[in-house]
LUMTOR-178495 format. One record per residue (C-alpha): residue number from 1; x, y, z; residue in three letters. Coordinates in nm, 2 decimals. Each point is the difference from the previous one (the first is absolute). Example, Ala and Ser with C-alpha at 12.3 -4.5 7.8 and 13.67 -1.06 7.14 Angstrom:
BEGIN
1|1.23|-0.45|0.78|Ala
2|0.14|0.34|-0.07|Ser
# end
This chain:
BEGIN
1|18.90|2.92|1.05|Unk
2|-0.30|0.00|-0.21|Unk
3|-0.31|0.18|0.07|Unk
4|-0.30|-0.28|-0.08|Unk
5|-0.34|0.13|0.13|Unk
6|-0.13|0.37|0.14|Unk
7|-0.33|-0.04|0.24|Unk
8|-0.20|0.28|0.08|Unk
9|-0.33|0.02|0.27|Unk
10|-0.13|0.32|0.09|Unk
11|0.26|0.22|-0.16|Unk
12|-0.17|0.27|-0.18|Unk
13|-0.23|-0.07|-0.32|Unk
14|0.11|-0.39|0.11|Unk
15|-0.25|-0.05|0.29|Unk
16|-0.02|-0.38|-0.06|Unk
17|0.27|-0.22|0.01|Unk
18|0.17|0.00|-0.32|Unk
19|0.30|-0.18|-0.14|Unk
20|0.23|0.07|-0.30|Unk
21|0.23|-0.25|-0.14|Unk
22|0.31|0.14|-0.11|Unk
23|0.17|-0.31|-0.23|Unk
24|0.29|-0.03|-0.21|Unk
25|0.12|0.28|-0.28|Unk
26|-0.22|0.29|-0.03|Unk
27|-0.33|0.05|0.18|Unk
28|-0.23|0.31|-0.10|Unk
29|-0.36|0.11|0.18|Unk
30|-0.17|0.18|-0.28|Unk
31|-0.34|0.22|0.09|Unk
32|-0.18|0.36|-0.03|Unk
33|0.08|0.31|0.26|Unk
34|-0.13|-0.11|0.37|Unk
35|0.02|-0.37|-0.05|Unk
36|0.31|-0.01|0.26|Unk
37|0.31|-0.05|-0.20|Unk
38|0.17|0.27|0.20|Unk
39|-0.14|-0.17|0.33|Unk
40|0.19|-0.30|-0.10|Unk
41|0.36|0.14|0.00|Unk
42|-0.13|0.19|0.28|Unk
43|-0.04|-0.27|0.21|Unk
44|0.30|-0.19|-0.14|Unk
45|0.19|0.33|0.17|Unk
46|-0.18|0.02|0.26|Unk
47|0.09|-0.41|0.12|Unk
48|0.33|0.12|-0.03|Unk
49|0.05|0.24|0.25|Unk
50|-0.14|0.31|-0.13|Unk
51|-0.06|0.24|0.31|Unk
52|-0.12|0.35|-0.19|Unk
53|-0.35|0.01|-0.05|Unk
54|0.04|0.28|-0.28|Unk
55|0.17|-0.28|-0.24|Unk
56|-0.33|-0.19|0.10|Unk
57|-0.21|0.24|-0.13|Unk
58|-0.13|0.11|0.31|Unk
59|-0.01|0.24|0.32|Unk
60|0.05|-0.23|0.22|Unk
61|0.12|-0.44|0.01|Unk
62|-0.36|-0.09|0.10|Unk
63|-0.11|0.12|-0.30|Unk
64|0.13|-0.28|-0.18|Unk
65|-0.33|-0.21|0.19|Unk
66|-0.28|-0.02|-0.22|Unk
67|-0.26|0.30|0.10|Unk
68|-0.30|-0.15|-0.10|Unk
69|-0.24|0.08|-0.28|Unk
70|-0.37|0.00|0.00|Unk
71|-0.07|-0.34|-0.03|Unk
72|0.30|-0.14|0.16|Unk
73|0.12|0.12|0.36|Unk
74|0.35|0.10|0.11|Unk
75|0.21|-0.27|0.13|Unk
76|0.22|0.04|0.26|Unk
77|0.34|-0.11|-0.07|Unk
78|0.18|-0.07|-0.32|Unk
79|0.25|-0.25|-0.05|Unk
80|0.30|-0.11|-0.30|Unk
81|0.15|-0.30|-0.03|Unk
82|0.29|-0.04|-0.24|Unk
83|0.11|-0.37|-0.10|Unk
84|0.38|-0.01|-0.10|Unk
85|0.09|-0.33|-0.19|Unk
86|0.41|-0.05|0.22|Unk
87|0.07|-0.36|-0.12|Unk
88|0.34|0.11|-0.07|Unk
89|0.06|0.16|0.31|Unk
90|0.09|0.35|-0.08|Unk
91|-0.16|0.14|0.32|Unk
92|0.20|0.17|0.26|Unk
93|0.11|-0.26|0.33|Unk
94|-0.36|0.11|0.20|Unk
95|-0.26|-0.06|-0.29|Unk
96|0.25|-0.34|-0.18|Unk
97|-0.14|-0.28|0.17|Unk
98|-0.31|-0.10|-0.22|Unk
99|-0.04|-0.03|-0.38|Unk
100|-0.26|0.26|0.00|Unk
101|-0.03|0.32|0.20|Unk
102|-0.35|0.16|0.07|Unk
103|0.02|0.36|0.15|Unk
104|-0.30|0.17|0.13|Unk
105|-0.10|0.34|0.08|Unk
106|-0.32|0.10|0.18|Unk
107|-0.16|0.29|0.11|Unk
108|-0.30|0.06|0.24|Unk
109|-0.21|0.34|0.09|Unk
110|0.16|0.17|0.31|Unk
111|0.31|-0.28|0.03|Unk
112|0.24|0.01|-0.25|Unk
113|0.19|-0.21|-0.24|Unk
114|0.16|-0.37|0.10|Unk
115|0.18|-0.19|-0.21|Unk
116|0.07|-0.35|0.00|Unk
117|0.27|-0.27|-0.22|Unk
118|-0.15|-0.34|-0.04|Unk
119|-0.20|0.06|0.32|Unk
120|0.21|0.13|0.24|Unk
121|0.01|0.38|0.08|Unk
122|0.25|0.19|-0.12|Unk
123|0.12|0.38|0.02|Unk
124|-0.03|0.23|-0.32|Unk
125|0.38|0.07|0.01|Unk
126|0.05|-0.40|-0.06|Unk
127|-0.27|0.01|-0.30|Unk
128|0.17|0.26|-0.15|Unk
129|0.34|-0.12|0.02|Unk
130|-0.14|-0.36|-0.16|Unk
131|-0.09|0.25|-0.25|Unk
132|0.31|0.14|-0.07|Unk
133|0.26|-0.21|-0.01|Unk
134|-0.25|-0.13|-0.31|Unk
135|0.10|0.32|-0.17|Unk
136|-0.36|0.09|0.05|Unk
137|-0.26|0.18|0.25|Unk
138|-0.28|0.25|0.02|Unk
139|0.27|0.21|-0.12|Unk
140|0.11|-0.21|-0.27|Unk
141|0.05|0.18|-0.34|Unk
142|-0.19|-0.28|-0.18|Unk
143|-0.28|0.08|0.15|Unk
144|-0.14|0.23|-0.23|Unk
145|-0.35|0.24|0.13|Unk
146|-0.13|0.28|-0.14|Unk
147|0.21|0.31|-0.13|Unk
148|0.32|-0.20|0.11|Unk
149|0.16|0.02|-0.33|Unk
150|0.02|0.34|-0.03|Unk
151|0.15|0.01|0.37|Unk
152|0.26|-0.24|-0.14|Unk
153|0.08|0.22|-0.28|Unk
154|0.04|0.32|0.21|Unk
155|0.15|-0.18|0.31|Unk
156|0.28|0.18|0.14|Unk
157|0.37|-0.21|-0.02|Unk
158|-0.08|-0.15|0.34|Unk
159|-0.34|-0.13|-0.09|Unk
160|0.18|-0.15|-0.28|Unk
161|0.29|-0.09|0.22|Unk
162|-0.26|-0.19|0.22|Unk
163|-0.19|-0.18|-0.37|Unk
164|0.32|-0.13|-0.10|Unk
165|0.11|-0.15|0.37|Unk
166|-0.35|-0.17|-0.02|Unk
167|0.06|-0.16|-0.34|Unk
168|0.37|-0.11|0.10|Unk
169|-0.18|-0.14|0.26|Unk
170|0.21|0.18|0.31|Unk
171|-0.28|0.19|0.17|Unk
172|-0.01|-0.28|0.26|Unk
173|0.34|0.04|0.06|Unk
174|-0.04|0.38|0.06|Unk
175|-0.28|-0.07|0.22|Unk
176|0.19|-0.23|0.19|Unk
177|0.28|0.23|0.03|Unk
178|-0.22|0.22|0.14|Unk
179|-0.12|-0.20|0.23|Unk
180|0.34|-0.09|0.11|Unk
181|0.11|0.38|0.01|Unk
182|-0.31|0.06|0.24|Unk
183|0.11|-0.26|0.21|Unk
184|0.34|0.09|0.04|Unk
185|-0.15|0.37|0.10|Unk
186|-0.18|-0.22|0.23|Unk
187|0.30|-0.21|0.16|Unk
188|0.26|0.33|0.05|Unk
189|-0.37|0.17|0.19|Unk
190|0.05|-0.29|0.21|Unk
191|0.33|-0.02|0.05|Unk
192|-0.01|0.38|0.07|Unk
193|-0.25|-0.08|0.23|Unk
194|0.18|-0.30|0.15|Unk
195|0.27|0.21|0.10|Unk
196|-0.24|0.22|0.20|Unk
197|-0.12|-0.28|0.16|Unk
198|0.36|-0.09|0.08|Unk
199|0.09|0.33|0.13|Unk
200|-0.32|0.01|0.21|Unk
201|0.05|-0.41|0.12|Unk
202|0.40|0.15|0.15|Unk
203|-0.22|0.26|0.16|Unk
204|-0.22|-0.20|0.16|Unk
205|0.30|-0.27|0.07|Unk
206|0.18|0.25|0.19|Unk
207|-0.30|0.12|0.18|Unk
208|-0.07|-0.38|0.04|Unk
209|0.36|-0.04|0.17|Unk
210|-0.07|0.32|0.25|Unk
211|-0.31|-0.20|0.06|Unk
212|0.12|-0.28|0.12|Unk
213|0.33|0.13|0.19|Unk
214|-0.31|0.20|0.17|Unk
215|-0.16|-0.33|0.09|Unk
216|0.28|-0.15|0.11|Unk
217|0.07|0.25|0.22|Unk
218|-0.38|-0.01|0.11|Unk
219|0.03|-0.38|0.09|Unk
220|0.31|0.07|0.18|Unk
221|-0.17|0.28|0.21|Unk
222|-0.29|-0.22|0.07|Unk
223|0.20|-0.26|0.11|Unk
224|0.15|0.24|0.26|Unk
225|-0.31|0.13|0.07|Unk
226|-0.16|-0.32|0.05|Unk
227|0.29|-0.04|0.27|Unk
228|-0.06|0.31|0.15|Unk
229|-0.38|-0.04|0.06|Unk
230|0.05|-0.35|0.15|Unk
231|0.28|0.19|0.23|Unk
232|-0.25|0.20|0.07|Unk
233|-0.31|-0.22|0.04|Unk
234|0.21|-0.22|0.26|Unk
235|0.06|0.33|0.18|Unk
236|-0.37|0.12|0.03|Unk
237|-0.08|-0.37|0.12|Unk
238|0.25|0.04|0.29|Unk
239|-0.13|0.39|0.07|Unk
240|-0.40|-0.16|0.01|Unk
241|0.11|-0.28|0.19|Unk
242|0.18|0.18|0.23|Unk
243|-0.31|0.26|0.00|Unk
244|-0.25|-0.25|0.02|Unk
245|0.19|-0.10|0.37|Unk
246|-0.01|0.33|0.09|Unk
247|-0.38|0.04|-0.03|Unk
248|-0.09|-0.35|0.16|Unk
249|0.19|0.21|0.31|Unk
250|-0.17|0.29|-0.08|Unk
251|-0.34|-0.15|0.00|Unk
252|0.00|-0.18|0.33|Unk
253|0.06|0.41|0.13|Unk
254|-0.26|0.08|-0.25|Unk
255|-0.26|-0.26|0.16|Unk
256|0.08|0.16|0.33|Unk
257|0.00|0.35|-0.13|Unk
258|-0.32|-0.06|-0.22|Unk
259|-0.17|-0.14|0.37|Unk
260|0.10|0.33|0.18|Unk
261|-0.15|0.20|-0.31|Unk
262|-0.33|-0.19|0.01|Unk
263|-0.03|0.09|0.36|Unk
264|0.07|0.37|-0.09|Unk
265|-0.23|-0.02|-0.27|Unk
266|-0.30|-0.13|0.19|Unk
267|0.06|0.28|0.26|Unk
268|0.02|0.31|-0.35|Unk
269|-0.35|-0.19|-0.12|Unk
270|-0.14|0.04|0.36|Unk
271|0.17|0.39|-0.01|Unk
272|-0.14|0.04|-0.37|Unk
273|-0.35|-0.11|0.09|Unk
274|-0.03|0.24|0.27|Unk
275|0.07|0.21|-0.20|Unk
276|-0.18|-0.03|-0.27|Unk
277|-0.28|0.00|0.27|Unk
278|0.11|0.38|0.11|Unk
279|0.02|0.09|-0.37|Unk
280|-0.38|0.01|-0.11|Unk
281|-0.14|0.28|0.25|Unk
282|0.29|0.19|-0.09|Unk
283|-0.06|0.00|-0.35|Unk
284|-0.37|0.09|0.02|Unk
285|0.11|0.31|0.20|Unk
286|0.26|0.09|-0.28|Unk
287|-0.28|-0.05|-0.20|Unk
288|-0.22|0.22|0.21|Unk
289|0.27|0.24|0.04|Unk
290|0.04|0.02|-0.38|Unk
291|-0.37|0.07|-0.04|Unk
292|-0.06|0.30|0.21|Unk
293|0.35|0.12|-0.12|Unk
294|-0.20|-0.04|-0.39|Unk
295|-0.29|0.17|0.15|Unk
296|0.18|0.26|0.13|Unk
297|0.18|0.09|-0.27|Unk
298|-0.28|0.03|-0.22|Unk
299|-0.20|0.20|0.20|Unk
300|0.34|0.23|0.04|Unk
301|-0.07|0.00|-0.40|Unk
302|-0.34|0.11|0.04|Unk
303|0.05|0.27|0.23|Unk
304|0.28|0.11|-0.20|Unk
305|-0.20|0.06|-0.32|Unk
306|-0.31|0.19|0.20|Unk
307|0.31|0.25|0.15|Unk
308|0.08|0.06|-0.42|Unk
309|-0.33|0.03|-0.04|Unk
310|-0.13|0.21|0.26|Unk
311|0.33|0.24|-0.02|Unk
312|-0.13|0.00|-0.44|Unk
313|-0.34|0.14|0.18|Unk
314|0.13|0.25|0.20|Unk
315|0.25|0.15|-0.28|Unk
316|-0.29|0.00|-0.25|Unk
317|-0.26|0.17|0.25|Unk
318|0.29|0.25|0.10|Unk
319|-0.01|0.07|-0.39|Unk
320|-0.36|0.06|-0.03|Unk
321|0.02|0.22|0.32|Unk
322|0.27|0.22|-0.19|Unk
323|-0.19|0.00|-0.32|Unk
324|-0.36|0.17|0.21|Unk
325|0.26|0.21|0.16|Unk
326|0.09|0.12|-0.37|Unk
327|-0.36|0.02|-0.10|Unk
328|-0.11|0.19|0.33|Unk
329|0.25|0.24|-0.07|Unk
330|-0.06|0.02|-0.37|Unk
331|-0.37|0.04|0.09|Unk
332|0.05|0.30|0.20|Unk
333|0.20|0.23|-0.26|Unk
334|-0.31|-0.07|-0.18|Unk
335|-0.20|0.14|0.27|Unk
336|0.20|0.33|0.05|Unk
337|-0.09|0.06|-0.36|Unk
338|-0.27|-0.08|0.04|Unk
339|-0.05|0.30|0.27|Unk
340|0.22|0.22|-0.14|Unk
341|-0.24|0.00|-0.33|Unk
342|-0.32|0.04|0.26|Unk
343|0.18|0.31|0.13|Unk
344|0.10|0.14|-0.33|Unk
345|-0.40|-0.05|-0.10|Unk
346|-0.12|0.17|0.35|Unk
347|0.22|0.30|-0.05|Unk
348|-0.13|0.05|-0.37|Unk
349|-0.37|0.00|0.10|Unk
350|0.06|0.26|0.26|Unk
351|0.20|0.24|-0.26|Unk
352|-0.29|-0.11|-0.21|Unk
353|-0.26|0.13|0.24|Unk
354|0.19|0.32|0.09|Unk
355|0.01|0.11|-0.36|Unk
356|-0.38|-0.08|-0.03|Unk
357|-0.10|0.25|0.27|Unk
358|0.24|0.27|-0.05|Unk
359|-0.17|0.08|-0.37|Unk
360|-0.34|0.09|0.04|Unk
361|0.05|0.39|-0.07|Unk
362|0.25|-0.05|-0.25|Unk
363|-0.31|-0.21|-0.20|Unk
364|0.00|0.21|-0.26|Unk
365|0.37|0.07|-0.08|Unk
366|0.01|-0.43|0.03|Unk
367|-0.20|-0.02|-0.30|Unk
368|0.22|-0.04|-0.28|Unk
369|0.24|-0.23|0.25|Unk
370|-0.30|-0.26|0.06|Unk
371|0.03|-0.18|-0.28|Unk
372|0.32|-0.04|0.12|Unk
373|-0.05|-0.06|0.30|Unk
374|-0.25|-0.28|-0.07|Unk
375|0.25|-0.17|-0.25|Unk
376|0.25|0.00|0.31|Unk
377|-0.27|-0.11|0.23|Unk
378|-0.09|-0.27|-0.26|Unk
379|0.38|-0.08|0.02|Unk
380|0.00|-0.01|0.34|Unk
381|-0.31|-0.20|0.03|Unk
382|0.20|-0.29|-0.24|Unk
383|0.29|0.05|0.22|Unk
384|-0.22|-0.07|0.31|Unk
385|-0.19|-0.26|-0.14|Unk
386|0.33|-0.18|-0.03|Unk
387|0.14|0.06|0.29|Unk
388|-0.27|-0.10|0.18|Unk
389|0.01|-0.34|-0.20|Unk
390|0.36|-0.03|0.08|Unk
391|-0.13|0.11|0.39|Unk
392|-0.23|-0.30|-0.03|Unk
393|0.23|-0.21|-0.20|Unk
394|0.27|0.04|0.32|Unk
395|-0.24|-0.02|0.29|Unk
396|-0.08|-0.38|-0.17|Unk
397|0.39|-0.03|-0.01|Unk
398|-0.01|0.16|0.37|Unk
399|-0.28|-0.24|0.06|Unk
400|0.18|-0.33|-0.13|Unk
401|0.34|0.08|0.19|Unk
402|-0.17|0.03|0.28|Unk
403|-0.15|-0.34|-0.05|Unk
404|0.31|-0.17|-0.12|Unk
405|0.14|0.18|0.34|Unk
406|-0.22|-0.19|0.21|Unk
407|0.06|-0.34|-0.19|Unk
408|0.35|0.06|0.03|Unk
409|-0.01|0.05|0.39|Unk
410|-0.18|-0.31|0.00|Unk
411|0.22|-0.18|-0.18|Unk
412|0.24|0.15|0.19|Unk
413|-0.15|-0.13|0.30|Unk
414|-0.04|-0.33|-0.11|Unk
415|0.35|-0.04|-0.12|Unk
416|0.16|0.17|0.32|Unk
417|-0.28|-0.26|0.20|Unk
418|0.16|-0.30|-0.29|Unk
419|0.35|0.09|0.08|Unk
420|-0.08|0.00|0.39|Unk
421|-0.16|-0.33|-0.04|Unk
422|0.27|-0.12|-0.26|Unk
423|0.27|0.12|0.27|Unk
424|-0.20|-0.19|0.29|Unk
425|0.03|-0.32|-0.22|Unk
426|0.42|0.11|-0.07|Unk
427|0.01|-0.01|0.38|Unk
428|-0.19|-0.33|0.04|Unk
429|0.21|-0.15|-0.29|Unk
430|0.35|0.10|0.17|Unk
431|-0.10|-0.14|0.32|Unk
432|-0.17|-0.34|-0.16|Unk
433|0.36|-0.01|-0.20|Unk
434|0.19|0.09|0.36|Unk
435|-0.23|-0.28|0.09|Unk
436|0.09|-0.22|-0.29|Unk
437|0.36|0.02|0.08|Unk
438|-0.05|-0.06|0.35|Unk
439|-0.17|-0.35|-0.11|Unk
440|0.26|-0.05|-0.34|Unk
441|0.22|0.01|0.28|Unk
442|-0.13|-0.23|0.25|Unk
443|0.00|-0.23|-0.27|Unk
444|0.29|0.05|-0.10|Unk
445|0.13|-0.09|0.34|Unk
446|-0.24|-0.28|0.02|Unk
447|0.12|-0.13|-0.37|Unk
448|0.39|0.04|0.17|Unk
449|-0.11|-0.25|0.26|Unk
450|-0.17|-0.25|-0.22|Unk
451|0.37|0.05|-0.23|Unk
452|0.12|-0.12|0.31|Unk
453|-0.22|-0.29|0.08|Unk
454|0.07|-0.13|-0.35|Unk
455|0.39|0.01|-0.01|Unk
456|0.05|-0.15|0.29|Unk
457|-0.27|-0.28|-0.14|Unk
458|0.20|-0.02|-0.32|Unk
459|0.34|-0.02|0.21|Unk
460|-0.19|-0.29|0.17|Unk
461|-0.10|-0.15|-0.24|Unk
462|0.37|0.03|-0.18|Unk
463|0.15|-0.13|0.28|Unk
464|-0.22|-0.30|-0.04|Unk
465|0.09|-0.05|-0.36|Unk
466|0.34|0.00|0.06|Unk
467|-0.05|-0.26|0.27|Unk
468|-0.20|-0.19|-0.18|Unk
469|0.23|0.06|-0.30|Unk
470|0.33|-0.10|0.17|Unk
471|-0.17|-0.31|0.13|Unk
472|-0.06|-0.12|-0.37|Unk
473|0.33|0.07|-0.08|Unk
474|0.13|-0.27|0.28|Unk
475|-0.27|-0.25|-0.08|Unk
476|0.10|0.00|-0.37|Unk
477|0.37|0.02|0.09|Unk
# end
């Protein structure tokens, strides 16, 4: 296998389609920095499988789609095609059945990467086996990008282990033993997992086996069963038939019965109607009854609160008779003081008047003592000024009591008239409630009697019912 031609459109600097010839002996693509040499081995990797966008250049494998510039836009996909000259059919089986192979990669924005092998879609894995069983690959030592030589020179002894297998031209082989190791992983997972499956299968094959010795056993049960309802169907046929003779007999005594009943029932209709006719006046007296019984309760009611409230009148007015009776009393200390001081006043104005005429010869010797004499009378004089105030002051108290005396004995009056009036109305109230009885009772007894009236109409009129009930019975029988 030869490679013959390299075409690019859309991949990176090469947003037009572009083609590059590769011939015979040595080919060489010569320009300055940023003219796309590196772009080209790029994309030669790239066709073949390459799957890290670092050895792309790039942060991610879209950025291998040309971004746009600012006269050109961005395009959205990029694709490689890679013509290999195999007219002397070096290809693997897969990819051997024309003289020339033509694999293509293609990316698009927000899709992916598809590959394809003289227009039919192939996987990556298949691309990159072509690959190596050529002793090449995006991986290939041969291909030779930047600052590769001096990884080659300080490569570790399996890097160089890995150089040396691609230039022998094994690193197919190692791939495909890899493959074939995977898939042997693969097959003893499945066989493990085949076993499980054949472990669970005689599980369910036993349970399957209890299953159906279950069902057999089902069908024979239903088949007795089946035998046993027929059994039994024949026997409730005979039972009906033999019950359905019994009630052709029983309704010709029915028909008879059901006659006699009809009769009977006519005659509790004519017993019910009569009455119902007997029922209405006694229900308006029960009614009546139960209205003066209302009447006579509330007024009980009524009479009941004026007894609370004239018995609160009387123990109130008896309250205000004792309180006078406290101020009377109180009122007439006050008056014995009173009199007392009077008396105590009298008997100092007579001493008074004795020692004025008693010192008319003794003028002289009284001289020196009337200064004295004056300042006591002057005393005295105070003293009698007040007391005569307080005299006045106490006759007005006197005055007063007596007044509130005489409005208490007319309250008095008026409360022992109240209490005589309020006992009058006590008296009338007992005998209107002795009279109240006597009526509660009469219609009592007259509510009794209309009791009466009405259970006997309701045992009438259940008597009736029954008749009338029994008679249905023997019609529908």
């Amino acid at each position: 296998m030869r490679f013959s031609k390299l075409r690019l459109n859309g991949f990176k600097s090469f947003v037009d389609p572009t083609d590059l010839i590769i011939g015979d002996g040595l080919t060489g693509v010569v320009g300055p920095n940023g003219c796309g040499k590196s772009n080209l081995l790029e994309a030669l990797r790239w066709v073949m499988g390459e799957t890290r966008a670092k050895a792309m250049r790039g942060g991610g494998m879209e950025d291998v789609i040309f971004a746009g510039t600012t006269s050109r836009s961005a395009r959205n996909f990029a694709e490689v095609n890679l013509i290999i000259d195999n007219s002397d059919r070096l290809a693997p089986s897969g990819f051997n059945d024309a003289d020339q192979l033509e694999i293509v990669r293609r990316i698009t924005r927000d899709v992916g990467s598809a590959y394809k092998s003289n227009g039919k879609d192939v996987r990556a894995r298949d691309v990159q086996m072509l690959f190596a069983d050529a002793s090449t690959g995006a991986h290939s030592p041969a291909l030779v990008r930047q600052g590769q030589i001096s990884e080659l020179i300080n490569a570790k002894p399996k890097a160089r282990r890995r150089i040396l297998e691609e230039a022998a031209g094994i690193s197919g082989l190692y791939q495909r033993r890899h493959e074939a190791e995977l898939k042997l992983k693969n097959t003893e997972q499945n066989l493990l997992r085949v076993d499980d499956v054949v472990e669970q299968l005689a599980g369910q094959l036993g349970q399957l086996a209890r299953q159906a010795r279950q069902a057999q056993r089902y069908r024979d049960i239903g088949e007795k069963l089946r035998l046993a309802e027929g059994m039994l169907l024949y026997r409730r046929w005979r039972e009906a038939d033999d019950a359905r003779l019994s009630a052709e007999q029983d309704l010709s005594v029915r028909l008879t019965q059901a006659a006699k009943g009809e009769a009977l029932s006519r005659a509790a209709a004519a017993n019910r109607a009569e009455a119902e006719e007997g029922l209405p006046p006694l229900r308006e007296e029960q009614a009546i009854a139960a209205a003066i019984l209302q009447r006579l309760v509330v007024q009980r009611d009524a009479l009941g609160d004026q007894e609370v409230q004239a018995r609160q009148t009387i123990e109130r007015l008896v309250s205000r008779i004792q309180q006078m009776g406290n101020d009377i009393d109180r009122e007439g200390g006050l008056n014995r003081d009173a009199g007392e001081t009077i008396e105590r006043l009298d008997w100092e104005q007579k001493e008074l008047a004795k020692a004025s005429d008693g010192h008319d010869d003794r003028l002289e010797e009284a001289g020196e003592l009337a200064r004295e004499a004056g300042k006591i009378l002057e005393t005295r004089e105070d003293h009698l000024t007040q007391l005569t105030e307080d005299v006045a002051r106490l006759s007005a108290r006197y005055q007063s009591a007596q007044r509130l005396v005489e409005d208490c004995k007319r309250t008095l009056a008026r409360a022992e008239s109240e209490g005589a009036t309020a006992q009058s109305a006590q008296d009338q109230a007992g005998e209107a409630l002795e009279l109240a009885g006597e009526g509660f009772e009469a219609a009592m007894a007259t509510e009794e009697e209309a009791r009466e009236a009405v259970e006997l109409a309701e045992e009438a009129l259940a008597a009736a019912d029954e008749a009338r009930t029994e008679t249905q019975s023997l019609e529908s029988a």
